[in-house]
C-alpha positions in Angstrom: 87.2 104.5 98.2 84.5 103.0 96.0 80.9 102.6 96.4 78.3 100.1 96.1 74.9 99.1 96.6 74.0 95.8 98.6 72.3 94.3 95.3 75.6 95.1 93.2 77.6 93.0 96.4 75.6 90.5 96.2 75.9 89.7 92.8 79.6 90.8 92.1 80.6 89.6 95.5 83.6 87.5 94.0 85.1 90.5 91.4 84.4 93.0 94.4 86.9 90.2 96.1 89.5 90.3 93.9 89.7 94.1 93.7 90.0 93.9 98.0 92.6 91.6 97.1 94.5 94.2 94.9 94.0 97.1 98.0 90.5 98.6 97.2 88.4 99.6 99.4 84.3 99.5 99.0 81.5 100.9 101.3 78.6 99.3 100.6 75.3 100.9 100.7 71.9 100.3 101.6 69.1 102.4 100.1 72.0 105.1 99.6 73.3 104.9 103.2 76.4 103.8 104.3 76.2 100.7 106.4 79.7 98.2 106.3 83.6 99.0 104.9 84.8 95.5 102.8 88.7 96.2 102.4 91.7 94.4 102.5 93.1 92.6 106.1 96.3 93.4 107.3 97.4 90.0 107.7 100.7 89.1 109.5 102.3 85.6 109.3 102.1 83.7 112.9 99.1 85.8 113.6 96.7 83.5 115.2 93.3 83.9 114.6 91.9 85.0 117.4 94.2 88.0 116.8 92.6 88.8 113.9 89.2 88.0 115.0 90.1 91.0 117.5 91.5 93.6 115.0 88.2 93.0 113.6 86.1 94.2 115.7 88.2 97.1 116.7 89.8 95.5 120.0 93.5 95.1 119.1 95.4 96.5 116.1 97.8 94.6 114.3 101.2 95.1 113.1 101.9 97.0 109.6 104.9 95.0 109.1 106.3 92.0 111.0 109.1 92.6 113.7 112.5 93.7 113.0 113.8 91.8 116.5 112.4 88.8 118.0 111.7 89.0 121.8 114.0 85.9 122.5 117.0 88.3 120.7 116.4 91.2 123.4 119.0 91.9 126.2 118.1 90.4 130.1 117.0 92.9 132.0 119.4 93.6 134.8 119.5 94.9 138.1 121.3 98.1 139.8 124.7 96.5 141.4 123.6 95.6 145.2 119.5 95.1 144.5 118.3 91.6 146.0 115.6 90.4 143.5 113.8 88.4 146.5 113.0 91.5 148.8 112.0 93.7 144.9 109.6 90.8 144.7 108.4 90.8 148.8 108.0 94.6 148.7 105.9 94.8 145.7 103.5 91.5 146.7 103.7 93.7 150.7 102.6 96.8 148.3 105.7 98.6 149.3 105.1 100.0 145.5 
């Protein structure tokens, strides 16, 4: 992890970039103390935005690597021989859960 001032960011913002770019890492400093992290995004095709917006602040992580499976390819869920799905759904909504 490299290190560098606020002044040096400022001014080498767009080289500091393209080292991000290439997987660096920088922790910039003001007055000699620690105060952000400016490294590379995960980014994930077909994120949206608002996903990444998230993982940004800390509320949601993102995938390392897109999925192997689509959801659409997964199995049905199925039910035990003899299970009505109506009275599964009218116990849980009576709290019978």
């Amino acid at each position: 992890m490299n290190i560098a001032s606020v002044s040096h960011a400022k001014n080498h913002l767009s080289a500091l970039l393209k080292e991000v770019r290439g997987g660096a890492t920088y922790v910039i400093t003001d007055h000699g103390v620690p105060v952000a992290r400016l490294g590379p995004v995960a980014a994930v095709r077909g994120v949206p935005p608002r996903a990444i917006e998230l993982a940004s602040q800390g509320l949601l992580w993102l995938p390392a690597k897109p999925p192997t499976t689509r959801w659409l390819d997964l199995p049905l869920p199925t039910l035990a021989p003899g299970v009505d799905p109506v009275e599964l759904v009218l116990d849980e909504r009576a709290g019978g859960w």
